[in-house]
C-alpha positions as CSV (number, residue, x, y, z in Angstrom):
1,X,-38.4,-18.0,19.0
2,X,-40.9,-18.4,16.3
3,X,-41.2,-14.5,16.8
4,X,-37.7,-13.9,15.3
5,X,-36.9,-14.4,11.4
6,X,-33.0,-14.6,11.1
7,X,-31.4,-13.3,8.3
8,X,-28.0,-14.3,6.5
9,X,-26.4,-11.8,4.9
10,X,-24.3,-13.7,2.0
11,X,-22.3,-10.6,0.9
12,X,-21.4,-9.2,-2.3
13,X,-18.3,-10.9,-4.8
14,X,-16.3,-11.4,-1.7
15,X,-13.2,-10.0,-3.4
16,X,-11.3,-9.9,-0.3
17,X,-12.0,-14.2,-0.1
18,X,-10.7,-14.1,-3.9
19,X,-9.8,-16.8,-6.1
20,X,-12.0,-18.7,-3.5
21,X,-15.0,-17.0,-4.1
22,X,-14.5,-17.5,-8.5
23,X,-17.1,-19.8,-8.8
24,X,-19.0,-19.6,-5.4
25,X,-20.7,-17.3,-3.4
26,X,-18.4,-16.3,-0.1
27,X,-20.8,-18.1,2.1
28,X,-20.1,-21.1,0.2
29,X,-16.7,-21.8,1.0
30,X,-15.3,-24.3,2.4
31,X,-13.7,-24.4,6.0
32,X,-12.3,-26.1,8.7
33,X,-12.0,-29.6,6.2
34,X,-16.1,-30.0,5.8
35,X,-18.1,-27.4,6.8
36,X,-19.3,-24.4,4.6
37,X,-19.1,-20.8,6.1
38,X,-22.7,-20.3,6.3
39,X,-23.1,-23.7,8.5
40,X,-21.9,-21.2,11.3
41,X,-24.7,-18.6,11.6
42,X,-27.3,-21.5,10.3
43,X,-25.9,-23.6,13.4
44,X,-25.9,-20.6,15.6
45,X,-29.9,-19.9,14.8
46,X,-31.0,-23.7,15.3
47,X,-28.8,-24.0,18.1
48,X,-31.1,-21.5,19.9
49,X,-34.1,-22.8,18.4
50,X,-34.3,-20.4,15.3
51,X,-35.9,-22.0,12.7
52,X,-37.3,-19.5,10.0
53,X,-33.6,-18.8,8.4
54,X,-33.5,-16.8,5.2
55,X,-30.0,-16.5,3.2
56,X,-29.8,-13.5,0.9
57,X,-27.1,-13.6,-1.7
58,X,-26.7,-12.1,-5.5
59,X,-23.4,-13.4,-6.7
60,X,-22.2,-16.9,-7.7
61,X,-24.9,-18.7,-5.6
62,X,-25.4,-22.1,-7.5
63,X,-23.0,-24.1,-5.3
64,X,-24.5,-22.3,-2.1
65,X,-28.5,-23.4,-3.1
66,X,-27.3,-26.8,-3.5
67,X,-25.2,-26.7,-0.1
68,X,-28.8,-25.2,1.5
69,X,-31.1,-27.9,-0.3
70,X,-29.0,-30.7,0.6
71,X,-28.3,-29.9,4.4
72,X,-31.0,-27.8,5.9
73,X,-34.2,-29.7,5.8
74,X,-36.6,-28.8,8.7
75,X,-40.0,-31.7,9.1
76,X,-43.0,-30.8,8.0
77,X,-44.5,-30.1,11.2
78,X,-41.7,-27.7,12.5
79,X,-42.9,-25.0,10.1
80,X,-39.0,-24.4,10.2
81,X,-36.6,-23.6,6.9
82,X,-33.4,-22.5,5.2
83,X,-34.5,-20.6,2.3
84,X,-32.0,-19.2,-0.2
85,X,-33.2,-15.5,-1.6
86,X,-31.4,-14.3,-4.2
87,X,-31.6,-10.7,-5.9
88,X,-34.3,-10.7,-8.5
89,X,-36.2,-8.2,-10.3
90,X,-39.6,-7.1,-9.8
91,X,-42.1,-4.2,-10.8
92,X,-41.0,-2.2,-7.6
93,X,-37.2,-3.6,-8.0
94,X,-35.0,-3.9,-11.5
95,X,-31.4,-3.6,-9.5
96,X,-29.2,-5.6,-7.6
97,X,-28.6,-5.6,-4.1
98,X,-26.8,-2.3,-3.2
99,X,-25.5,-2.4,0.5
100,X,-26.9,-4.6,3.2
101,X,-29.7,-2.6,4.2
102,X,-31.3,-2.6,0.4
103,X,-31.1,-6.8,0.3
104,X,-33.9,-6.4,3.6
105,X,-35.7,-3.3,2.2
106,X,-36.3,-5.3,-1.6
107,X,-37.4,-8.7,0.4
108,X,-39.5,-7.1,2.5
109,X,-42.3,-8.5,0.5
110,X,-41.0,-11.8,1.1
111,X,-40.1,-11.4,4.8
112,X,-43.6,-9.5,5.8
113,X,-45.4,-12.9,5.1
114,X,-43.6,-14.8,8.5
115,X,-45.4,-11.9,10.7
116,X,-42.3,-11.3,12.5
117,X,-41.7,-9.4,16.0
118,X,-37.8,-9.4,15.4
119,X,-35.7,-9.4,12.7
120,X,-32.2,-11.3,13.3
121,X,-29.3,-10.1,10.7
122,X,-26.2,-12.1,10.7
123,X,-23.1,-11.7,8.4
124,X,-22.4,-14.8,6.4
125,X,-18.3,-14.9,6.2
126,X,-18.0,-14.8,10.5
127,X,-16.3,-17.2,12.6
128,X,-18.2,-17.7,16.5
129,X,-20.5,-19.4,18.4
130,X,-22.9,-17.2,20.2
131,X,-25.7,-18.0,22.4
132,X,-28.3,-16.5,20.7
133,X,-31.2,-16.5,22.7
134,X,-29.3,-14.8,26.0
135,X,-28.9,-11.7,22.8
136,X,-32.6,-11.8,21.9
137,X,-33.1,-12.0,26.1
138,X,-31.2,-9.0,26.8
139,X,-32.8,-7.4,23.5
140,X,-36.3,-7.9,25.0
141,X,-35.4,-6.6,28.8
142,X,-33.8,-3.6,27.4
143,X,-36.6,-2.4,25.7
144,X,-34.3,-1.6,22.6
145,X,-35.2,-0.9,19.3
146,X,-32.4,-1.9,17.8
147,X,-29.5,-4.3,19.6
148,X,-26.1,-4.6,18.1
149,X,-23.6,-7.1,19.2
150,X,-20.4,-6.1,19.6
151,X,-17.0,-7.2,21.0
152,X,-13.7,-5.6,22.0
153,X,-10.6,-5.4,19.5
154,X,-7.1,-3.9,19.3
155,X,-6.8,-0.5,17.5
156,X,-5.3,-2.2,14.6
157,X,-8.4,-4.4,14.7
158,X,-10.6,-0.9,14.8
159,X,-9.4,0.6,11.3
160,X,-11.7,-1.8,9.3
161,X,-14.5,-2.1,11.6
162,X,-17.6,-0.5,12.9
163,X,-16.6,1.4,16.8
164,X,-18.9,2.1,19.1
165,X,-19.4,4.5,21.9
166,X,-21.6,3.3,24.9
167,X,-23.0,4.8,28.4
168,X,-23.0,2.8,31.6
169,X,-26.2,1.3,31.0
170,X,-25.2,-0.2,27.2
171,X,-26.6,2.2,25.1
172,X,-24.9,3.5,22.1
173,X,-24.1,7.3,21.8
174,X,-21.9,6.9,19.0
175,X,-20.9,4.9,15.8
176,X,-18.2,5.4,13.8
177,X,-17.7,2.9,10.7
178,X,-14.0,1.7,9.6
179,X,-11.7,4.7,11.3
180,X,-8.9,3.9,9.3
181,X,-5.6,3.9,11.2
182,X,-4.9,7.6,11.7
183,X,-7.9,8.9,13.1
184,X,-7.8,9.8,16.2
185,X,-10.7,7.8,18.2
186,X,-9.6,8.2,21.9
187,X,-12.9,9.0,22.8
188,X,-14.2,5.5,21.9
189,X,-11.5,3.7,23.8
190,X,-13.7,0.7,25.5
191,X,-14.7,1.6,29.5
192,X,-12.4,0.3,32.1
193,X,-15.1,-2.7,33.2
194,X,-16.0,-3.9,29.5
195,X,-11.9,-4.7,28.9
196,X,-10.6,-7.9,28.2
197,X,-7.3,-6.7,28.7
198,X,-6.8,-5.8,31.8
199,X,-3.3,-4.8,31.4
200,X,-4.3,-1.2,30.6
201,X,-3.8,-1.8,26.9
202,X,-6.3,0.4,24.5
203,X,-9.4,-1.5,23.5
204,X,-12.5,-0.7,21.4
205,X,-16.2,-2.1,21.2
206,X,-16.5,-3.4,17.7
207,X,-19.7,-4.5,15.6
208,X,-19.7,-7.9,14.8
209,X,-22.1,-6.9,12.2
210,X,-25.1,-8.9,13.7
211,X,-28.0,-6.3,15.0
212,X,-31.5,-7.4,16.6
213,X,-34.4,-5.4,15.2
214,X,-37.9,-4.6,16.7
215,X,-40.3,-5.2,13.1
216,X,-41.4,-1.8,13.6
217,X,-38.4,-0.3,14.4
218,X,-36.7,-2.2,11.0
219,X,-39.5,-0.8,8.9
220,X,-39.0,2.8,10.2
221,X,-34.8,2.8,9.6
222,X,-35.4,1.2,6.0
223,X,-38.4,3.7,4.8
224,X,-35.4,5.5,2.8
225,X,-33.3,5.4,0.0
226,X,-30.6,4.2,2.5
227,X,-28.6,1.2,1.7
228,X,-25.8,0.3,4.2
229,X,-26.7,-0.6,7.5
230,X,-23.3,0.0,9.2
231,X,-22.1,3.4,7.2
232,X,-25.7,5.1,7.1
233,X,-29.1,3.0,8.7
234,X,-27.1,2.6,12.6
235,X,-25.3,6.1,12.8
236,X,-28.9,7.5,11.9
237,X,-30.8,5.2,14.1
238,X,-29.4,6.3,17.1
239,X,-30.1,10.0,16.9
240,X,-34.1,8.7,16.9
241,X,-34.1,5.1,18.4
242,X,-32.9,3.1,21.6
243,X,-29.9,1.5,20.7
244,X,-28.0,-0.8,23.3
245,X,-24.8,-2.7,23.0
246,X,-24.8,-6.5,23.4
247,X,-21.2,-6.9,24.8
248,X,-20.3,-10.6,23.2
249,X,-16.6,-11.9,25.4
250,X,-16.6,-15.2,23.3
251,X,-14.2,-16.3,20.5
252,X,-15.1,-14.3,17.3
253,X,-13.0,-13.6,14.2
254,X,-14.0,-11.7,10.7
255,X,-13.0,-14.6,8.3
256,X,-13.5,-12.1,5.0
257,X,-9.8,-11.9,4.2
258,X,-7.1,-14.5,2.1
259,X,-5.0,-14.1,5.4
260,X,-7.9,-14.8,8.1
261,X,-9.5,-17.3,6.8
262,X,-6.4,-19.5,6.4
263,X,-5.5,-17.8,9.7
264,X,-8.4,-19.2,11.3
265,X,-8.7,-22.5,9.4
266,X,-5.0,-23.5,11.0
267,X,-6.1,-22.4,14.6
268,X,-8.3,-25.4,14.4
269,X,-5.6,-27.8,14.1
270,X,-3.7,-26.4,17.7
271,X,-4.2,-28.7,21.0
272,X,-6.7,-26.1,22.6
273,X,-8.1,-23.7,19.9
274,X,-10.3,-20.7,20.8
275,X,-13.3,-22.2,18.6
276,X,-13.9,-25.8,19.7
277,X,-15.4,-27.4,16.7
278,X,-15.4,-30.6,19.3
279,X,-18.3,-28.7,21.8
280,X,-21.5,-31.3,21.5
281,X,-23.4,-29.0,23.5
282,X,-23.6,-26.3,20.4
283,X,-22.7,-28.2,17.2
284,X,-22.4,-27.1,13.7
285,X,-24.1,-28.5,11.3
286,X,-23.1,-29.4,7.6
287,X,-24.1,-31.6,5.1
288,X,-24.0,-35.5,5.9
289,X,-22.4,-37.4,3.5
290,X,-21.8,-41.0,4.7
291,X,-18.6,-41.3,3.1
292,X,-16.1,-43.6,4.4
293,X,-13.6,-43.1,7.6
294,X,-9.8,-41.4,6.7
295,X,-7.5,-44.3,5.7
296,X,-3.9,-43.7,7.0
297,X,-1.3,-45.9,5.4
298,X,2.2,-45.7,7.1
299,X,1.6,-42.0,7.7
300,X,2.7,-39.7,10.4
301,X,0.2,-36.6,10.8
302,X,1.1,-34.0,13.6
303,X,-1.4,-31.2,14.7
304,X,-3.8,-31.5,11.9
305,X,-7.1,-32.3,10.7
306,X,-8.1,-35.5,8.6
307,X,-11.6,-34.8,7.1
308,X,-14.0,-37.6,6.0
309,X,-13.3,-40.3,3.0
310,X,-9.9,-39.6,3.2
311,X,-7.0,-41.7,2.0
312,X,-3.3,-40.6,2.7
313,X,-0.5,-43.3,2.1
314,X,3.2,-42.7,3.5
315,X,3.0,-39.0,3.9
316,X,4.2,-36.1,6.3
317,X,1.6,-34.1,7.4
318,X,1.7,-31.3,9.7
319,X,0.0,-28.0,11.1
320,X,-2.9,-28.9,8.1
321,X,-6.1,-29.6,7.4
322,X,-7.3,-32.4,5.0
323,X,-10.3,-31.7,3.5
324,X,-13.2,-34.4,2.2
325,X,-12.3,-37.2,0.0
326,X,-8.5,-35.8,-0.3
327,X,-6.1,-38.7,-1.8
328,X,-2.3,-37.8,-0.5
329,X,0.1,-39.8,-2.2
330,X,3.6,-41.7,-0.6
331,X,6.4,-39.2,0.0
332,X,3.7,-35.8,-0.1
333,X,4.7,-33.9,2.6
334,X,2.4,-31.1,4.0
335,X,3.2,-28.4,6.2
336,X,1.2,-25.1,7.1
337,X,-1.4,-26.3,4.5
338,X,-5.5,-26.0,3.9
339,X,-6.5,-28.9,1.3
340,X,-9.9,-28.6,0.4
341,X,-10.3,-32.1,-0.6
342,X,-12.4,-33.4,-3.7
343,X,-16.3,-33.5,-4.9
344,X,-15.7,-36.9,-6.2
345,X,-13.5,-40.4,-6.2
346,X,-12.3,-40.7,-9.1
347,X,-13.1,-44.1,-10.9
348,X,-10.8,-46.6,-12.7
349,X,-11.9,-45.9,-16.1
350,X,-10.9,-42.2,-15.2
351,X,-7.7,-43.3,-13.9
352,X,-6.7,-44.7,-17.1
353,X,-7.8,-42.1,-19.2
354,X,-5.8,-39.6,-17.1
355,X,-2.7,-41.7,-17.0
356,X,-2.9,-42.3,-20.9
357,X,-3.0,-38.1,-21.0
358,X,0.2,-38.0,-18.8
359,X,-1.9,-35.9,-16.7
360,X,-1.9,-36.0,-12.4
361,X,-5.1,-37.1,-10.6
362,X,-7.3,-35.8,-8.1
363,X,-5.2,-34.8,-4.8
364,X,-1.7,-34.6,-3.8
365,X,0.9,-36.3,-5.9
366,X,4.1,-39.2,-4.9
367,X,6.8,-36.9,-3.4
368,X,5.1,-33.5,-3.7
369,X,6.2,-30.6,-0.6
370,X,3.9,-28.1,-0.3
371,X,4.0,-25.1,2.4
372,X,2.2,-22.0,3.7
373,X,-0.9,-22.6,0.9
374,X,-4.1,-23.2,0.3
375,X,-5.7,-26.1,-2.0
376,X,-8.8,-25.7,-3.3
377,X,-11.6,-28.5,-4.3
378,X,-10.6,-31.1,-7.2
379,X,-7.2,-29.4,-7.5
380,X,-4.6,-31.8,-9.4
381,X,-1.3,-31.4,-7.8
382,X,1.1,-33.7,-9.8
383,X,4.1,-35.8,-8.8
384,X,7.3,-33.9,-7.6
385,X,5.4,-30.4,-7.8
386,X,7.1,-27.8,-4.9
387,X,4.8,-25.2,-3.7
388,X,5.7,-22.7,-1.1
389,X,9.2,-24.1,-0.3
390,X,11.8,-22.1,-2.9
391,X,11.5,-18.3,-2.9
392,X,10.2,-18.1,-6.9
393,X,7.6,-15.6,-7.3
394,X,6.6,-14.6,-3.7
395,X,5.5,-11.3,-4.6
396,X,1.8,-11.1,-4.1
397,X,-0.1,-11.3,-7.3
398,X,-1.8,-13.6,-9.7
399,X,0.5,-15.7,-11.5
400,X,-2.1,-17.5,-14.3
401,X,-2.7,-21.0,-12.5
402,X,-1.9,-19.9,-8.4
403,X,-2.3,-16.9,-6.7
404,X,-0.3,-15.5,-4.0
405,X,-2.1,-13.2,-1.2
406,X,-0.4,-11.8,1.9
407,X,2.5,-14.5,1.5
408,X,-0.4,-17.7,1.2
409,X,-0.1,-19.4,-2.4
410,X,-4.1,-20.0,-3.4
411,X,-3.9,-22.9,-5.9
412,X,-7.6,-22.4,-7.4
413,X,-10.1,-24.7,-8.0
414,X,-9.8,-27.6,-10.4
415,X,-6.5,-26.4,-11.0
416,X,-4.2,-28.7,-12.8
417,X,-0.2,-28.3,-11.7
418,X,1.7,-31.0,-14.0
419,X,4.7,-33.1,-11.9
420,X,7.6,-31.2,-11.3
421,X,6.1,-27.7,-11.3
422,X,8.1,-24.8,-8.7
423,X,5.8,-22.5,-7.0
């Protein structure tokens, strides 16, 4: 495994992930009450013994270096690390990060010095938990250049995403990157014995956007002015290189969206949920930070998550997730909702200086109802306040101090919403 240098790719402003992704890079936020989105393809490397993880991002990525620095620390003897590379400007290199493939072409100077034999590229803002060393098996019995995972989807699913075409022995003959949905892309329908659906519906191989490359075969496919792996380095590849098809049949979901990441978040909180956060066998890893157990005072919570260092007092909670350090106050009542939770406790002298401003603390206030929304970190929502209930403003847009995206109100980090407000 020592052969293989993994590589997260952090993405660009993550405008899709928007007002999330304001003041953090999109690998940096938050999910599932305490993890980070980049703990998933960091957990997926160590899980299968990876242990010379680079994360490349340009945008935003203070939050995300202190995330890396405080969570992935390898002993000395493992010659193992987590090492954030962000863009930067050199004599050969004045510009930022154009497409995927350019982030590996400008660090090659960094990357060269591991000696590699493979090079592992992972997307940062994915949801799945893959056995990595059965890919890199099948990778190295294939006598591939190049191996791409991929998984089958709906043809809805197919607009936005990479398609692929494969023979009966996995090799691709065909990519086609984000169809739209009216092309017409019969011909990549997946075969009858790679379905999932057996039913007869239409189903296509996708790319997860995670590829395997031989070190020679990466330096050949980036010798160009190329910068996009998926619309120009893999549809040019395979005209000149072996390219096989790693045919992934596990849980997997694209989390680069408003409406799939809270999507995805929720599906956590359901009595069997396709990604078992609970599975000790492959566990994901985050940053430990011995806070206290989740105090529940005369609360009744139904289907949902209660994070770390949480303290929730006579309130309704249901189909939610209660993120870090969250403080719910008696007769909140929660329903269909992501809470970040807080960075901090807030102390008694802040306490008083807040109540002398008339102003609402940290967490959910006495008597608040909040539905269908997301809460971002240190987010002061005040006494009374009714998000998501009334039908004021539903129209998607950004309204000053909330968002709403696909019918999800986004209240934004560090937001303050004074007691009584109507959302």
């Amino acid at each position: 495994m020592s052969e293989v240098l993994s590589i997260v790719l952090g993405g660009g402003k993550g405008t899709r992930l928007f007002p999330l992704t304001k003041d953090r890079a999109k690998p940096a936020v938050p999910f599932g009450g305490k993890y980070r989105l980049v703990d998933i393809p960091i957990s997926n490397c160590i899980n299968a013994n990876l242990r010379q993880i680079y994360v490349l991002t340009q945008f935003n990525s203070a939050s995300l270096n202190l995330h890396i620095a405080q969570t992935f620390v390898f002993d000395i003897y493992s010659r193992g690390f987590v090492e954030i590379l962000a863009a930067e400007q050199t004599f050969e290199h004045t510009s930022w990060f154009e497409g995927t493939a350019d982030a590996i072409r400008k660090n090659f100077i960094h990357f060269r010095t591991q000696n590699p034999s493979y090079y592992l590229i992972l997307s940062g803002d994915q949801l799945y938990r893959m056995n990595l060393r059965d890919f890199i098996k099948q990778h190295e019995e294939s006598g591939a250049a190049i191996t791409i995972a991929c998984t089958t989807v709906s043809r809805e699913e197919a607009s936005q995403l990479g398609i692929l075409k494969v023979n009966k022995s996995s090799g691709i003959t065909e990519f086609l990157e984000k169809p739209g949905p009216d092309k017409d892309i019969q011909d990549f329908r997946a075969p009858p014995e790679l379905k999932r659906d057996k039913n007869g519906k239409d189903e296509y191989l996708a790319s997860m956007g995670i590829y395997l490359f031989n070190a020679a075969a990466m330096e050949e496919c980036l010798n160009n002015e190329l910068t996009d792996f998926g619309k120009e380095i893999i549809p040019q590849s395979i005209n000149k290189l072996k390219v096989n098809a790693y045919l992934f049949d596990g849980y997997w979901e694209d989390i680069g969206t408003i409406k799939s990441f809270y999507e995805a978040n929720l599906e956590l909180t359901t009595v069997r949920p396709r990604f078992d956060i609970y599975d000790e066998s492959m566990p994901i890893y985050t940053h430990m930070r011995a806070l206290p157990p989740s105090k529940m005072n005369f609360s009744n919570m139904n289907q949902s998550i209660a994070s770390e260092g949480c303290i929730i007092t006579n309130a309704s909670i249901s189909n939610s997730i209660v993120g870090v350090r969250t403080t719910i106050e008696s007769g909140a009542s929660l329903n269909g909702v992501i809470c970040m939770g807080a960075d901090y406790y807030e102390t008694e002298e802040q306490k008083k200086l807040i109540d002398e401003k008339r102003l609402p603390h940290v967490g959910i206030g006495k008597g608040s109802i909040i539905k269908g929304a997301i809460i971002d970190k240190n987010a002061c929502i005040g006494e009374g306040c009714r998000i998501g209930i009334d039908n004021i403003n539903r129209a998607d847009g950004n309204y000053g101090h909330y968002h709403i995206i696909d019918g999800i109100i986004v209240i934004p980090k560090n937001q303050v919403l004074y007691p009584g407000t109507v959302i």
